[in-house]
C-alpha positions in Angstrom: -14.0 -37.4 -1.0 -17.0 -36.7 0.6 -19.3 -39.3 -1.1 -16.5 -41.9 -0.5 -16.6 -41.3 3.4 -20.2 -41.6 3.3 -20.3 -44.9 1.8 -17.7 -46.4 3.8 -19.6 -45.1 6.9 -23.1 -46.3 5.3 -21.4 -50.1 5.2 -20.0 -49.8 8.6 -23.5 -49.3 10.1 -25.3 -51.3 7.7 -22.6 -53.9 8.9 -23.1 -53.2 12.5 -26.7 -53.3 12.0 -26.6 -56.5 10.2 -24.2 -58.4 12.9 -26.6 -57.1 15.6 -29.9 -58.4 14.3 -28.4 -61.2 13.0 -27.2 -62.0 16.7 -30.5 -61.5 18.1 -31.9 -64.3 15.7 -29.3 -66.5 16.4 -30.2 -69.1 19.2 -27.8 -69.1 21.5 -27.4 -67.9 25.0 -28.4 -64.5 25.8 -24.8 -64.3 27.6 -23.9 -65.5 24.6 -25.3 -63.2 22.7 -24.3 -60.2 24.9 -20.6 -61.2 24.3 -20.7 -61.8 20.8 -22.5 -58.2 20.6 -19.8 -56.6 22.5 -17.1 -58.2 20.5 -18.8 -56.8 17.6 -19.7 -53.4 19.0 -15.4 -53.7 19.7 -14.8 -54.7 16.2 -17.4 -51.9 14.6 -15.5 -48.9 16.9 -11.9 -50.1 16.2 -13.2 -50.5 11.9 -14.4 -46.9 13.0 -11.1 -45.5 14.3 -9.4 -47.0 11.8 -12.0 -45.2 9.0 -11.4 -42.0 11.0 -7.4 -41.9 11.3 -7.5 -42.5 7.6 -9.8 -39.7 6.7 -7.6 -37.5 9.2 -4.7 -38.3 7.0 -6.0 -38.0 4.1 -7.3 -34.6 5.2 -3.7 -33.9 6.3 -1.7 -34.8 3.0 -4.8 -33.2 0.8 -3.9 -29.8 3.2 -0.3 -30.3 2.8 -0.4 -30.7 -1.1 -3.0 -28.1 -1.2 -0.4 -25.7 1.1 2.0 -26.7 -1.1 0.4 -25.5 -4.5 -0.6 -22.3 -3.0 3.0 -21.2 -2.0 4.3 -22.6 -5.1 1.4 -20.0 -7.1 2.5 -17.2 -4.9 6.0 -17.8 -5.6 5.1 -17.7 -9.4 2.8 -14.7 -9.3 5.3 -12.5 -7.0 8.0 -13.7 -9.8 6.3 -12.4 -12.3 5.4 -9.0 -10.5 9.1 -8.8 -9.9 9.5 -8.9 -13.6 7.1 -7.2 -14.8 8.0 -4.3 -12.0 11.5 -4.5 -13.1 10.6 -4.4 -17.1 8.3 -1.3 -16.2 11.5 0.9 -14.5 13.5 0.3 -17.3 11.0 1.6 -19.3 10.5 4.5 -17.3 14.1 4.9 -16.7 14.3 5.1 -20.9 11.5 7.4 -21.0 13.7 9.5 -18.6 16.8 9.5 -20.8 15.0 10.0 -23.7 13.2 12.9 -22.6 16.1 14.5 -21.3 17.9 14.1 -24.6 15.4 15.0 -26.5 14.8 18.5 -24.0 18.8 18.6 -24.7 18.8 18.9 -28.2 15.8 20.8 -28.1 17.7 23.5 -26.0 21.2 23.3 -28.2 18.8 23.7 -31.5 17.4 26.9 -29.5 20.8 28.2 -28.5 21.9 27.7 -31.8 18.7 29.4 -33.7 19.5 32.3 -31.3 23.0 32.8 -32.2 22.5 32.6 -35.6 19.6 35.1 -35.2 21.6 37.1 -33.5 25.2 36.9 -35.6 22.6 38.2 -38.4 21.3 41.3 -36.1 24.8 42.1 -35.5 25.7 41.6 -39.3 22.2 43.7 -39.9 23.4 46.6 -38.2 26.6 46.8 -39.2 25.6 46.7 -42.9 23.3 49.8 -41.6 26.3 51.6 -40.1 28.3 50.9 -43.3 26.1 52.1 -45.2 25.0 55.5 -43.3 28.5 56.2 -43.1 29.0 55.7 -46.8 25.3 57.5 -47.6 26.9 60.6 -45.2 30.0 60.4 -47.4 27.8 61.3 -50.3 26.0 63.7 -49.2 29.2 65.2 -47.7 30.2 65.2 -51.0 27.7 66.4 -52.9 27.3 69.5 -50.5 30.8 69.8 -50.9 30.4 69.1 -54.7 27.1 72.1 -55.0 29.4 74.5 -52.5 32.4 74.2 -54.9 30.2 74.6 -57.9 28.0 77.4 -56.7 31.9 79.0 -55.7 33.2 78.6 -58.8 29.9 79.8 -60.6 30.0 83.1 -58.6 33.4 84.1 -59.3 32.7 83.5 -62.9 30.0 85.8 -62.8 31.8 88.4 -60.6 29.9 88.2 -57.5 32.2 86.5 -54.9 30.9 88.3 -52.1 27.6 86.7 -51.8 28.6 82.9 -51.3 30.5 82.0 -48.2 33.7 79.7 -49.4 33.6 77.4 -46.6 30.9 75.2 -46.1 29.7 73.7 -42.3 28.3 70.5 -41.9 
């Protein structure tokens, strides 16, 4: 764009230049010649606006289209953001559940590994009672078994008086 202007406003003074020494060569009047420049000088500044409004709207569209592109690349770019912003809260957002789920589970496994622990404590100690009660039983017995024995071995030998018949547990 540049080197296009450049030329166009290296012809227009080459031109000017041209006209004006041309003129000066030219025999005719100086009056004459004095018009003839001005008409030219005339001609050279309209060419010269003319150059000028063109460049301006050139200058114009190339900032409109260049306006244009940008907004349009904005538009694009805070699209995607939007997207990609919106595809990263879902993923978050599934992360969530899936960390709460998981903690869930986690906590019913524990609850349940607890209450099986502790339905086999329970089971534990009962199994202990049952079988202190029943080991008591025994021994009850067997006391009672060696009293009665002991009894019935000192009457058969004649000495009841030294053996008390009832035992105390």
């Amino acid at each position: 764009m540049a080197e296009k202007r450049e030329f166009l406003l290296g012809m227009l003074m080459g031109s000017a230049i041209g006209a004006a020494v041309a003129l000066l060569y030219a025999p005719q009047a100086g009056d004459d010649t004095r018009d003839l420049l001005r008409q030219k000088a005339s001609e050279a500044k309209d060419k010269a606006s003319e150059l000028a409004e063109g460049v301006k709207s050139t200058v114009v569209e190339s900032a409109g289209a260049a306006k244009t592109r940008v907004t349009g690349a904005a538009d694009t770019v805070k699209g995607r953001v939007t997207d990609v912003a919106g595809t990263v809260r879902e993923k978050v957002q599934d992360v969530t559940e899936t960390v709460k789920s998981s903690t869930h589970d986690m906590l019913d496994r524990g609850r349940s590994v607890v209450e099986t622990k502790k339905a086999q404590v329970v089971a534990a100690v009962e199994a202990g009672k049952q079988a202190f009660e029943q080991k008591k039983n025994e021994l009850e017995a067997d006391v009672q078994q060696d009293v009665n024995d002991a009894s019935s071995t000192a009457r058969s030998s004649g000495d009841e008086g030294s053996i008390s018949a009832s035992p105390t547990v």
